[in-house]
C-alpha positions as CSV (number, residue, x, y, z in Angstrom):
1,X,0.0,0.0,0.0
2,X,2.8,2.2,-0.2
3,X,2.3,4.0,-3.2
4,X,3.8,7.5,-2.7
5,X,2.5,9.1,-5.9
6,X,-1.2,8.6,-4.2
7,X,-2.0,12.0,-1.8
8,X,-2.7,11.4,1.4
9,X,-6.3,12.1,1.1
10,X,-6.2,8.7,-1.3
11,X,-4.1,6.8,0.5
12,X,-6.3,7.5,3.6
13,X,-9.8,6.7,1.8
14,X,-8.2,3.8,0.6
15,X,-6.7,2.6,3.7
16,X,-9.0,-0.4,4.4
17,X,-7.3,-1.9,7.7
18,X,-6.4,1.4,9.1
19,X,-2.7,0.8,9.6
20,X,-1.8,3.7,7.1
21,X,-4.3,6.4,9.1
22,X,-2.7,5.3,12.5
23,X,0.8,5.8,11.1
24,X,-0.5,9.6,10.4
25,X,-1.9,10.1,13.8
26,X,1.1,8.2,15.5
27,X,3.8,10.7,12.6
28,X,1.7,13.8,14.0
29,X,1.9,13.3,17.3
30,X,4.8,12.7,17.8
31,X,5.9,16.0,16.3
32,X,3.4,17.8,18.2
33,X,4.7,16.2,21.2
34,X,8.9,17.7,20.2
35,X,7.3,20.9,19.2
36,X,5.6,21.5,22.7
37,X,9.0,20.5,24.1
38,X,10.8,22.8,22.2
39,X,8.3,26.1,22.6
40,X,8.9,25.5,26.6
41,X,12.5,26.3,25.8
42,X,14.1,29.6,25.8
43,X,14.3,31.2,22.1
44,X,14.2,34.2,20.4
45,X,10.4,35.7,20.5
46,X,10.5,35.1,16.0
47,X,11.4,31.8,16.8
48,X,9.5,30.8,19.6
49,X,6.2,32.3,17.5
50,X,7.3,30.1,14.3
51,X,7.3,27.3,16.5
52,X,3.9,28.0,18.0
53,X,2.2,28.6,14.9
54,X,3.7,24.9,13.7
55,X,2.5,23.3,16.8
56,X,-0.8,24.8,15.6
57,X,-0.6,23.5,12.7
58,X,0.1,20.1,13.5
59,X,-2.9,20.1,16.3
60,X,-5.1,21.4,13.4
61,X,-3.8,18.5,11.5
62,X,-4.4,15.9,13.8
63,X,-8.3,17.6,14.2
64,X,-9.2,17.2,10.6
65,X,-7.7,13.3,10.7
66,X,-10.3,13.0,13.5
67,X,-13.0,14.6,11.1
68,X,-12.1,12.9,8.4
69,X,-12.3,9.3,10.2
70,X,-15.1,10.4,11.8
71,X,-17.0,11.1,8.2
72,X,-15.6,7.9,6.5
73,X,-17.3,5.8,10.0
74,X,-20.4,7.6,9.4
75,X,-20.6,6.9,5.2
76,X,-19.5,2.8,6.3
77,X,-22.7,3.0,8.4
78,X,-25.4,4.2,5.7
C-alpha cells in the first residue's frame, strides 16, 4: 500500500485496515509532542512564534484526521 504518488487524502480513503491512518496520527503526534517540548524552551520571540504557529498547525492537522475518520465511520454505516 505504499504507493507515494497517491496524496494522502487517497491513501487515507483507501486505507482499508487502518494501519496507514494510525501511522499519520502516531507521525503527527509525535511531532506535536517535540514541538511542545521545544516552545517550553528559551528562544528568540521570531522563533519561539514560528514554533507555536507549527504546533498549531500540526494540532489542526491531527483535528481534521479525526473529522475525516469520523465522516468515513459515518458513510460505512449508511
Amino acid at each position: 500500500m505504499e504507493n507515494s504518488s497517491l496524496s494522502v487524502e487517497e491513501r487515507l480513503r483507501s486505507d482499508k485496515t487502518g494501519e496507514y491512518s494510525r501511522k499519520v496520527f502516531k507521525q503527527l503526534r509525535q511531532i506535536e509532542l517535540r514541538l511542545t517540548t521545544e516552545a517550553r524552551k528559551l528562544h528568540a520571540r521570531s522563533t519561539h512564534e514560528k514554533i507555536k504557529a507549527a504546533e498549531t498547525a500540526v494540532i489542526s492537522s491531527i483535528a481534521l484526521m479525526q473529522l475525516f475518520e469520523s465522516a468515513v465511520n459515518f458513510e460505512e454505516r449508511k
